[in-house]
N, CA, C and O atoms as CSV, one atom per row, in Angstrom:
chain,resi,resn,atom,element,x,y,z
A,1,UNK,N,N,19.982,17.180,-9.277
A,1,UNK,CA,C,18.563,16.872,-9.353
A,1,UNK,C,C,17.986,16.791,-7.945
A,1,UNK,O,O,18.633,16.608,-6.914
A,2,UNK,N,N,16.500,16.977,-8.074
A,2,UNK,CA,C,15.984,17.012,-6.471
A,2,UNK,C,C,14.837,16.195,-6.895
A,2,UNK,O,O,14.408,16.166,-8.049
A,3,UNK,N,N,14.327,15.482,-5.824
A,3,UNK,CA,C,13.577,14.696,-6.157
A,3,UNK,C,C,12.728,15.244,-4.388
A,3,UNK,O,O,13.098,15.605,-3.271
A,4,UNK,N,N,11.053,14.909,-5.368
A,4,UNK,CA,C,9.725,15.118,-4.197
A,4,UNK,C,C,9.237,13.859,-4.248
A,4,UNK,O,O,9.083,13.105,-5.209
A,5,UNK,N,N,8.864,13.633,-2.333
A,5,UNK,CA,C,7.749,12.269,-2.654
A,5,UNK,C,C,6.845,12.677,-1.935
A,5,UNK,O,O,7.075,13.136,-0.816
A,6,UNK,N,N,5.399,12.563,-2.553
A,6,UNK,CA,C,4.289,12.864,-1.805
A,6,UNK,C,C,3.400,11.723,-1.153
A,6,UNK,O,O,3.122,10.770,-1.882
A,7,UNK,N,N,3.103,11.727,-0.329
A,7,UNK,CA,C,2.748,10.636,0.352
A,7,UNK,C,C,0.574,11.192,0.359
A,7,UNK,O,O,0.182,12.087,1.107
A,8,UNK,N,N,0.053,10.783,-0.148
A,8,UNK,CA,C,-1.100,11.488,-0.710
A,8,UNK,C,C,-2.490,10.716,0.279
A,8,UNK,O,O,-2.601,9.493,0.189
A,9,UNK,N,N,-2.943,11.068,0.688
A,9,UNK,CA,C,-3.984,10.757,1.780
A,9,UNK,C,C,-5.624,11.421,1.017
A,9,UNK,O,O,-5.888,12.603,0.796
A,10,UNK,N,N,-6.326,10.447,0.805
A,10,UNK,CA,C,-7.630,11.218,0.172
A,10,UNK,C,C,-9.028,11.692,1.531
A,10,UNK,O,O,-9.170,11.114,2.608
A,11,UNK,N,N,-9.746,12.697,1.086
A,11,UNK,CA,C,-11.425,12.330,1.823
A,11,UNK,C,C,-11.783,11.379,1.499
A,11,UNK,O,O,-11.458,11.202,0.325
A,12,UNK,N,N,-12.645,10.097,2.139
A,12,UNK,CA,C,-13.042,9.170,1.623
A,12,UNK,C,C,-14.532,9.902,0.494
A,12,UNK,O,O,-15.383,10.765,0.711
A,13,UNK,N,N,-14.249,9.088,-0.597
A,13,UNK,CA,C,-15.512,9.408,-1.901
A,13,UNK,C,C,-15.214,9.944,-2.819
A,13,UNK,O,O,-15.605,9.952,-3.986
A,14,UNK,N,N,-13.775,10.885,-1.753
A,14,UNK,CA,C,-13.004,11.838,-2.662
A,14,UNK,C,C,-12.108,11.609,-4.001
A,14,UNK,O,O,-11.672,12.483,-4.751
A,15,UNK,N,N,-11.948,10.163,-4.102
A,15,UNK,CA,C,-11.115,9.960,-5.369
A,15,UNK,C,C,-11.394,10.836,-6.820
A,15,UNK,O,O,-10.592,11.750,-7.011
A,16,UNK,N,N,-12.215,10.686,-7.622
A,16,UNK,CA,C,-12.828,11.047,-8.793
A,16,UNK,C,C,-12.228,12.904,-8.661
A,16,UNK,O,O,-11.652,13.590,-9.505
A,17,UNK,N,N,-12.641,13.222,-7.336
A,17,UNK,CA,C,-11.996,14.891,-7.327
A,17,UNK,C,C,-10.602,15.177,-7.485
A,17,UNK,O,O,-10.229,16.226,-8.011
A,18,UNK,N,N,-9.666,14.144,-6.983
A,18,UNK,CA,C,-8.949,14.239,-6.902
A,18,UNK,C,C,-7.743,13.515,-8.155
A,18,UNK,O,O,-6.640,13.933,-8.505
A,19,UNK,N,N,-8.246,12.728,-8.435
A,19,UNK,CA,C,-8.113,12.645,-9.994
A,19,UNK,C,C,-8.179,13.071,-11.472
A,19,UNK,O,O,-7.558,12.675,-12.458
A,20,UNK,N,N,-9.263,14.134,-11.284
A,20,UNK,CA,C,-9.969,15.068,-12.087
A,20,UNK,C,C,-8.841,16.424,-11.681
A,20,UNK,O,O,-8.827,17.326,-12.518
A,21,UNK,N,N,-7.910,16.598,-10.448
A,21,UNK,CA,C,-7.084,17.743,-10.484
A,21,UNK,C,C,-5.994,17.008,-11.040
A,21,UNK,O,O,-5.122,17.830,-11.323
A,22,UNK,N,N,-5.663,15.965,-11.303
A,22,UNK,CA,C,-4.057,15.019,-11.246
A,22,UNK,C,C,-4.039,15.099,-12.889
A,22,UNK,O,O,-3.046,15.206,-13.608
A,23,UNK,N,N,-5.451,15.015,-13.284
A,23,UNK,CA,C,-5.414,14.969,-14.935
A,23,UNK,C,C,-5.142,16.141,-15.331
A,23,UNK,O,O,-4.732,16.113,-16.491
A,24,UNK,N,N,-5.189,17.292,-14.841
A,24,UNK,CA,C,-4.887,18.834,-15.458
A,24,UNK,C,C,-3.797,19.291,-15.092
A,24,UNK,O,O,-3.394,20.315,-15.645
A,25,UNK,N,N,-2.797,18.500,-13.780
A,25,UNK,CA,C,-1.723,19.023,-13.361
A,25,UNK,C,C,-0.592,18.558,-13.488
A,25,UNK,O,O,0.443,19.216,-13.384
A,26,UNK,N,N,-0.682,17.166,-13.769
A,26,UNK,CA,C,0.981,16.387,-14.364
A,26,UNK,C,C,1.278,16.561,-15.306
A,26,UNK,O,O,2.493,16.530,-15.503
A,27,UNK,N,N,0.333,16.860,-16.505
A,27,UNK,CA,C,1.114,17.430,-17.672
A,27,UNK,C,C,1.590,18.708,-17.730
A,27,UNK,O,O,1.916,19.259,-18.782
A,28,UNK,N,N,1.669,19.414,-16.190
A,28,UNK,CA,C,2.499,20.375,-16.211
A,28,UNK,C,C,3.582,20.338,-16.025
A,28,UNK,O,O,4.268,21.247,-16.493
A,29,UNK,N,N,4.072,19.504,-15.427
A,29,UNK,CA,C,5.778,18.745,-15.026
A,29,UNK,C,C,6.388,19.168,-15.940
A,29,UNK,O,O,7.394,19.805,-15.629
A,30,UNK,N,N,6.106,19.033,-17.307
A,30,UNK,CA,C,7.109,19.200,-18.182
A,30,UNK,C,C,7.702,20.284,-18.594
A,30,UNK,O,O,8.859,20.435,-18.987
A,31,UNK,N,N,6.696,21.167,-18.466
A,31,UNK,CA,C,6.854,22.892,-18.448
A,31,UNK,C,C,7.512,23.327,-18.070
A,31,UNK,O,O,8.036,24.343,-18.525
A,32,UNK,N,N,7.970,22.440,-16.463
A,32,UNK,CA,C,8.952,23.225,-15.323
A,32,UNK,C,C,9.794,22.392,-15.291
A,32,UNK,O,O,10.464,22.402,-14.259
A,33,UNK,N,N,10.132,21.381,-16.292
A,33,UNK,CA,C,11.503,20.652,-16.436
A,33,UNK,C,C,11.366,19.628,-15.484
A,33,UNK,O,O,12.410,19.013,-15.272
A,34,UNK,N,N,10.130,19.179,-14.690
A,34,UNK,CA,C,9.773,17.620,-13.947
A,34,UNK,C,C,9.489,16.658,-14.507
A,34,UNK,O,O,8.798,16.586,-15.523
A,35,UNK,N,N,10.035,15.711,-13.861
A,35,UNK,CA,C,9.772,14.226,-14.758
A,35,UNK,C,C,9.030,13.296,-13.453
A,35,UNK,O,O,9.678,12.889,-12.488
A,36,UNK,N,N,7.911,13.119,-13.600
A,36,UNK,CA,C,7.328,12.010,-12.693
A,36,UNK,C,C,7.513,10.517,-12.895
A,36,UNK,O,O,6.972,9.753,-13.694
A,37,UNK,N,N,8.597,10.268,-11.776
A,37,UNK,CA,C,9.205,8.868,-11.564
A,37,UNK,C,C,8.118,7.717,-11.323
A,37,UNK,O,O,8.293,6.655,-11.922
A,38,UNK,N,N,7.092,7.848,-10.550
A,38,UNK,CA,C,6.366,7.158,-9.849
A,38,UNK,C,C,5.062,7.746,-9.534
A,38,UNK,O,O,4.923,8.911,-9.163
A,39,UNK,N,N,4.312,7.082,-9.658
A,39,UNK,CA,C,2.560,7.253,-9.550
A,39,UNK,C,C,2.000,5.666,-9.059
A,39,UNK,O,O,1.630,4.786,-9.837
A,40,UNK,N,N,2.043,5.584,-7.799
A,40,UNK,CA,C,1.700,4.420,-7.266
A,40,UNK,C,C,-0.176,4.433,-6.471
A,40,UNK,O,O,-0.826,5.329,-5.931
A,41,UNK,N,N,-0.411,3.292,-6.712
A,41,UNK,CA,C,-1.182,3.940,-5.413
A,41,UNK,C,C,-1.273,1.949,-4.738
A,41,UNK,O,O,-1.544,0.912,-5.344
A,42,UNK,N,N,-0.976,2.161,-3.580
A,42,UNK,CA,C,-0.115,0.514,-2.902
A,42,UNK,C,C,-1.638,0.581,-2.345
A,42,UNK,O,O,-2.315,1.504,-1.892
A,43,UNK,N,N,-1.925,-1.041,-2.615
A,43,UNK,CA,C,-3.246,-1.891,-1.945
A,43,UNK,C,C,-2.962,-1.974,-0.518
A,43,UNK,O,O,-1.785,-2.062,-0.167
A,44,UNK,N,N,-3.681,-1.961,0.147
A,44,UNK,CA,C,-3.450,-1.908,1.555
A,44,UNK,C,C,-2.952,-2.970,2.015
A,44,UNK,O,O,-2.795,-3.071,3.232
A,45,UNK,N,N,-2.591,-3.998,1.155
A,45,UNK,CA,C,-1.830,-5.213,1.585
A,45,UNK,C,C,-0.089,-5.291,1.595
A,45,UNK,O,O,0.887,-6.004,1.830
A,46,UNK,N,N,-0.580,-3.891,1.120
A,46,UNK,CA,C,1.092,-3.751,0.661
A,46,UNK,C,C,1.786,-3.225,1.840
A,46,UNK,O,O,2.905,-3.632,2.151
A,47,UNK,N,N,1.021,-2.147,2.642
A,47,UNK,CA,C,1.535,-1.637,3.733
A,47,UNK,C,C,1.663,-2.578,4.359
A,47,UNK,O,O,0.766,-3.418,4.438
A,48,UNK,N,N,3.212,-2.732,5.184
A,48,UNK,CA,C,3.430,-3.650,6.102
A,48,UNK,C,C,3.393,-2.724,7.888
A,48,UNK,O,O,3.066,-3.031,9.035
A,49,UNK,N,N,3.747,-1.934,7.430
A,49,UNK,CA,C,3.575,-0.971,9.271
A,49,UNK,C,C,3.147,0.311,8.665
A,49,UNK,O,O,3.410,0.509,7.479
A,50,UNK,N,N,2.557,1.139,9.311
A,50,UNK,CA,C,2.478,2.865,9.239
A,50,UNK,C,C,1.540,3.428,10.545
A,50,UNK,O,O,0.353,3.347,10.858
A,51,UNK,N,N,2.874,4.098,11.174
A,51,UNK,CA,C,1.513,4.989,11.754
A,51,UNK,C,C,0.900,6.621,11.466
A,51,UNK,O,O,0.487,7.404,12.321
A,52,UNK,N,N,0.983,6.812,10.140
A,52,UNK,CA,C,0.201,7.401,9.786
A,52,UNK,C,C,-0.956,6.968,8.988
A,52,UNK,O,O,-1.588,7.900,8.490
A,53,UNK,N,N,-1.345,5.900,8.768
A,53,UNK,CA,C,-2.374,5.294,7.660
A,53,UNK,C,C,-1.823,4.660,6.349
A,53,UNK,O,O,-0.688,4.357,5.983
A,54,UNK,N,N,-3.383,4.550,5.632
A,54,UNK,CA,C,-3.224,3.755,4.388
A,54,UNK,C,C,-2.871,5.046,3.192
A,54,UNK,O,O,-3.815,5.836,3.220
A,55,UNK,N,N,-1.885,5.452,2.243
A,55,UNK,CA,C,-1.685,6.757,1.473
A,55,UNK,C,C,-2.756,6.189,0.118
A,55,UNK,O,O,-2.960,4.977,0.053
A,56,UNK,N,N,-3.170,6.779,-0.546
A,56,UNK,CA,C,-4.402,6.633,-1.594
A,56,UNK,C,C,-3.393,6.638,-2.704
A,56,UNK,O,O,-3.967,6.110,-3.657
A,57,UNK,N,N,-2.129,6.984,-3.068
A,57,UNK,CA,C,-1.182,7.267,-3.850
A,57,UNK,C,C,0.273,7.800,-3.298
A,57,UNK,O,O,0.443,8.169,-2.136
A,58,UNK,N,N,0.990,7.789,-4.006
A,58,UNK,CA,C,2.395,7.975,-3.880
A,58,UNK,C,C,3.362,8.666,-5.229
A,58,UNK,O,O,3.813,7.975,-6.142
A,59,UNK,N,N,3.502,9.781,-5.137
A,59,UNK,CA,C,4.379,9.838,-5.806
A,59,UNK,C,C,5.946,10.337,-5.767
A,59,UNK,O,O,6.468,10.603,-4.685
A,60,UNK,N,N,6.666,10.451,-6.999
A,60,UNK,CA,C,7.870,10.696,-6.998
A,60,UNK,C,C,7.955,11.562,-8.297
A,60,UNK,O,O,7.585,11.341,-9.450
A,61,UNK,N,N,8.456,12.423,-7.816
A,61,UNK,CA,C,9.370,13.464,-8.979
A,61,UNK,C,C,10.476,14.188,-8.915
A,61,UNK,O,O,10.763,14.720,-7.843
A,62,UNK,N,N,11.119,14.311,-9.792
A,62,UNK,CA,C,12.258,14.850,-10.005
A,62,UNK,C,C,12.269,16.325,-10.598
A,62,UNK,O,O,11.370,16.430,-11.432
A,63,UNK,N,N,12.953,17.429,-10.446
A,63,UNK,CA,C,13.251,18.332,-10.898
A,63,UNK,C,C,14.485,18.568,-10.912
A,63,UNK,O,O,15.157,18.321,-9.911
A,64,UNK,N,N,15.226,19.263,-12.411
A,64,UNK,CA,C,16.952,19.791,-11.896
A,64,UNK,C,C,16.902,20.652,-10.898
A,64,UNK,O,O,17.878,20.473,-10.169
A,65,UNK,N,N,15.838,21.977,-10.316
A,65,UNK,CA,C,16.338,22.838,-9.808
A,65,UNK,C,C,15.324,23.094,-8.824
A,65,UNK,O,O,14.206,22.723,-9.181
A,66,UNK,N,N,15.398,23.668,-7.588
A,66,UNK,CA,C,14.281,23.912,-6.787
A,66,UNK,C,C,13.483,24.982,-7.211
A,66,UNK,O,O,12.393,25.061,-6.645
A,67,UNK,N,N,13.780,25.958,-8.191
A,67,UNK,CA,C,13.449,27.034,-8.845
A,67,UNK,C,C,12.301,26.161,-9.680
A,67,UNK,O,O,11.242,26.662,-10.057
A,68,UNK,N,N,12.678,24.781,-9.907
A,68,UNK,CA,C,11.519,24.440,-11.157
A,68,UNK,C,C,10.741,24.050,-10.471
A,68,UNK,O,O,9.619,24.156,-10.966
A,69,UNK,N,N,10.758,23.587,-9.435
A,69,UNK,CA,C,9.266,22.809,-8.786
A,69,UNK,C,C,8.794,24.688,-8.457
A,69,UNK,O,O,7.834,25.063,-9.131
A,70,UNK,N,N,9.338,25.617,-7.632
A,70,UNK,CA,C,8.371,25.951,-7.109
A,70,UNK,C,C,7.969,26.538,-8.779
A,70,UNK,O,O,6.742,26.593,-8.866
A,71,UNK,N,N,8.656,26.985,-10.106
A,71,UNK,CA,C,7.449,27.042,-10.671
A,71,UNK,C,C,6.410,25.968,-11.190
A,71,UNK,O,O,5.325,26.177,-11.732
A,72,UNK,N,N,6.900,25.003,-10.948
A,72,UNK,CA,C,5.415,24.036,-10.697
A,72,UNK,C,C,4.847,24.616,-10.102
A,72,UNK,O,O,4.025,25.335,-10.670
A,73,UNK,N,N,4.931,24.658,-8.662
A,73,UNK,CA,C,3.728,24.883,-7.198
A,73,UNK,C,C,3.495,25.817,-7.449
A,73,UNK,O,O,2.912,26.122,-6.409
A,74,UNK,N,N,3.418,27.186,-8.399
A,74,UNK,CA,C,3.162,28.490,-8.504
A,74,UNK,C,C,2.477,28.713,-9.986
A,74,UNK,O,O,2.037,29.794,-10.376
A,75,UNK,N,N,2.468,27.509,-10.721
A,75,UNK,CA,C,2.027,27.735,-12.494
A,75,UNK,C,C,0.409,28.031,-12.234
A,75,UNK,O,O,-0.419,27.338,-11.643
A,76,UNK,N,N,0.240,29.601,-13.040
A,76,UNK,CA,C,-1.060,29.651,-12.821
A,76,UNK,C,C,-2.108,28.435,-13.173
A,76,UNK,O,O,-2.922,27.904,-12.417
A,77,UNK,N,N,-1.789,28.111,-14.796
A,77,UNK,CA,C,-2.630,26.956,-14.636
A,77,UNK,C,C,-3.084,26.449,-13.826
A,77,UNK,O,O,-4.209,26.783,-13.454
A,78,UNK,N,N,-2.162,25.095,-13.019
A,78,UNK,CA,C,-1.872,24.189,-11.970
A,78,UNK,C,C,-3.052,25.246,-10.753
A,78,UNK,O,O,-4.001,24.711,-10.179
A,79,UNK,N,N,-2.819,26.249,-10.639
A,79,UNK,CA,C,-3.419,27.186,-9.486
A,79,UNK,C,C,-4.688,27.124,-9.622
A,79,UNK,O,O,-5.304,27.030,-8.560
A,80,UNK,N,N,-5.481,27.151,-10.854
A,80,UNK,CA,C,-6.452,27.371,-11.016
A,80,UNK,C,C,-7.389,25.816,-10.750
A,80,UNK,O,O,-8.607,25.645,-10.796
A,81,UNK,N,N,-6.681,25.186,-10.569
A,81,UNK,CA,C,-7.070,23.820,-10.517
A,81,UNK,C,C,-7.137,23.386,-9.001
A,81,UNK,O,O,-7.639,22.283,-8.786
A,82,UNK,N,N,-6.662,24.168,-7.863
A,82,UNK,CA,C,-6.210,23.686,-6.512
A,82,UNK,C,C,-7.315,23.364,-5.922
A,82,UNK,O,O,-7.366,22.353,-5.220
A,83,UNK,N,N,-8.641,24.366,-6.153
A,83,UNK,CA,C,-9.635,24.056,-5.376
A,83,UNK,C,C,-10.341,22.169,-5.557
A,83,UNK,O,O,-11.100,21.573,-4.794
A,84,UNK,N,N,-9.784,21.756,-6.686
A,84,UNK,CA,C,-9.886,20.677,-7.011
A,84,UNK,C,C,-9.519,19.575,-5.680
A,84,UNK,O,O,-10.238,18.831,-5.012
A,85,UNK,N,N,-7.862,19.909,-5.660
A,85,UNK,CA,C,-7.105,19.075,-4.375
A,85,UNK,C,C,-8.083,19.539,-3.380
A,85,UNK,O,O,-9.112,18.984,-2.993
A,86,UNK,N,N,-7.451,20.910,-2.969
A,86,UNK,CA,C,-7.826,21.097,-1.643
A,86,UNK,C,C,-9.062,20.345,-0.880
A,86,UNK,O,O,-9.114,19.959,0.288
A,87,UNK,N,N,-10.224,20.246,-2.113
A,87,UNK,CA,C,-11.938,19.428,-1.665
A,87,UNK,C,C,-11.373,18.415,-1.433
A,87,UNK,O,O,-11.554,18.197,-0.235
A,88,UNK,N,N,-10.398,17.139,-2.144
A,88,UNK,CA,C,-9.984,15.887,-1.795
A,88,UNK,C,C,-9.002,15.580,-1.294
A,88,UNK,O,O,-8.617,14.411,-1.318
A,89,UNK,N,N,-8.410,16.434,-0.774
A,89,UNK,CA,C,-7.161,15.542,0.341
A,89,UNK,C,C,-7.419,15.794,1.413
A,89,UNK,O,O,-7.904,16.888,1.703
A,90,UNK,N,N,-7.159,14.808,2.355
A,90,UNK,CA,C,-7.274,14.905,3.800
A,90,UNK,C,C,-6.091,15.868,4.234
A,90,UNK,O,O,-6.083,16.890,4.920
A,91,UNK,N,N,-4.866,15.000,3.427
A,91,UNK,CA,C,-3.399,15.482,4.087
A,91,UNK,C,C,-2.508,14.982,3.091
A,91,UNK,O,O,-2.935,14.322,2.144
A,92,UNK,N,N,-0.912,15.340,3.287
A,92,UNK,CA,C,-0.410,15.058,2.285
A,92,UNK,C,C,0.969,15.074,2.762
A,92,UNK,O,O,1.020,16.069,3.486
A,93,UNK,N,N,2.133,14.505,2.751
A,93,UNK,CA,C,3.277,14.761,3.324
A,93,UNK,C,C,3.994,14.347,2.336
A,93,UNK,O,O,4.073,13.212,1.865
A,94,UNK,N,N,4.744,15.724,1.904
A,94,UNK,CA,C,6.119,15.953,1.228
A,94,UNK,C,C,7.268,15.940,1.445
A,94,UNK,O,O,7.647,16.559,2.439
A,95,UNK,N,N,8.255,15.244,0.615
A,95,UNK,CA,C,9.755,14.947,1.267
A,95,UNK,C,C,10.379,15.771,-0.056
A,95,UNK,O,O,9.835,15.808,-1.160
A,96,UNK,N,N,11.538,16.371,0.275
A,96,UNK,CA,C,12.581,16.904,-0.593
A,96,UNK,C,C,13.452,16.352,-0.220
A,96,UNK,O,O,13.725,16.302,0.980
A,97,UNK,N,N,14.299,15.644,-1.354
A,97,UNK,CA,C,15.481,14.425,-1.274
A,97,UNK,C,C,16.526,15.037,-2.660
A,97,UNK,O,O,16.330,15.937,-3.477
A,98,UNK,N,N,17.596,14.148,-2.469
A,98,UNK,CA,C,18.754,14.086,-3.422
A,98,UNK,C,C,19.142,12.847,-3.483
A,98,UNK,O,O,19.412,12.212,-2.464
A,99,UNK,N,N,19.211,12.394,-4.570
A,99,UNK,CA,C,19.939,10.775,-4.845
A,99,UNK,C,C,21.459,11.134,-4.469
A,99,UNK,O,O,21.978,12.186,-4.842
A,100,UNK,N,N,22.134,10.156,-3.690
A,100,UNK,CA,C,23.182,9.798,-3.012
A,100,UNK,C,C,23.717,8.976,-3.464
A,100,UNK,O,O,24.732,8.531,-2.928
């Protein structure tokens, strides 16, 4: 299994846009055999240090195969929806991991 964590940074105002792409695109996970572990989004009280900022959300997912995420990141659906993100994220930093 491989597991993604996205560390999700919004435009400020930008929430509602960016929520409005999250609602048309996680129920694609399942399509490509992903299971979303985690959908956080931590109060700024929660951060104890960062120097990259406050993240607007957090997530975690799992896939068996790297073949399945990228057909996540490639499902036309999901595609047709990007211009959605792209208007609301500032930035976004992705980790590819393996439980140990």
């Amino acid at each position: 299994m491989l597991y993604y964590t996205q560390i999700i940074f919004i435009k400020e105002g930008r929430e509602d846009q960016f929520n409005l792409f999250e609602s048309h695109v996680l129920p694609l996970l399942r399509k490509h055999n992903g299971i979303l572990l985690y959908r956080v989004r931590p109060a700024e009280s929660a951060i104890i240090e960062s120097s990259i900022g406050h993240p607007y959300e957090l997530h975690v997912v799992t896939f068996p195969a790297k073949t399945d995420f990228e057909g996540y990141c490639n499902d036309d659906e999901r595609l047709q929806y990007m211009h959605l993100k792209e208007g609301a994220i500032e930035k976004v930093l992705l980790i590819e991991g393996k439980l140990l």
